[in-house]
C-alpha positions, 0 to 999 in steps of 0.5 A, spaced: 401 557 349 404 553 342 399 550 337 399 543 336 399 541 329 391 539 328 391 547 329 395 549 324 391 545 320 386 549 321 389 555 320 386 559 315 388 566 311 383 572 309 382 574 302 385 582 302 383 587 295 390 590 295 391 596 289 394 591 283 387 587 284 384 594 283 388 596 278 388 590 275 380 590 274 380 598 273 384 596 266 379 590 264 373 595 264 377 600 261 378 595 255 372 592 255 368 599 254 374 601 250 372 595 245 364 596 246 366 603 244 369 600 237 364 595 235 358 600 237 362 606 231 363 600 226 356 599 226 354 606 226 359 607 220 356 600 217 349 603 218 350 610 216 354 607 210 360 612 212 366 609 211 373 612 211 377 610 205 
């Protein structure tokens, strides 16, 4: 059995999650709570009106 051409048109792929998709998401929620986590210490240093010199 050969597919004719109008078949092979309407051929269509499947989305598949593979490890670098993964570990590509695990890195942007890493940076983002890493980021969350400097901004929220530089507000308690601001407010608390410690600073480092």
């Amino acid at each position: 059995m050969y597919l004719n051409e109008l078949d092979l048109y309407n051929i269509k792929g499947g989305a598949a999650i593979t490890s670098t998709f993964l570990n590509s998401v695990a890195r942007l929620i890493t940076t983002v709570l890493d980021f969350g986590r400097t901004i929220g210490s530089s507000i308690a240093r601001y407010k608390n009106k410690k600073y480092c010199y």
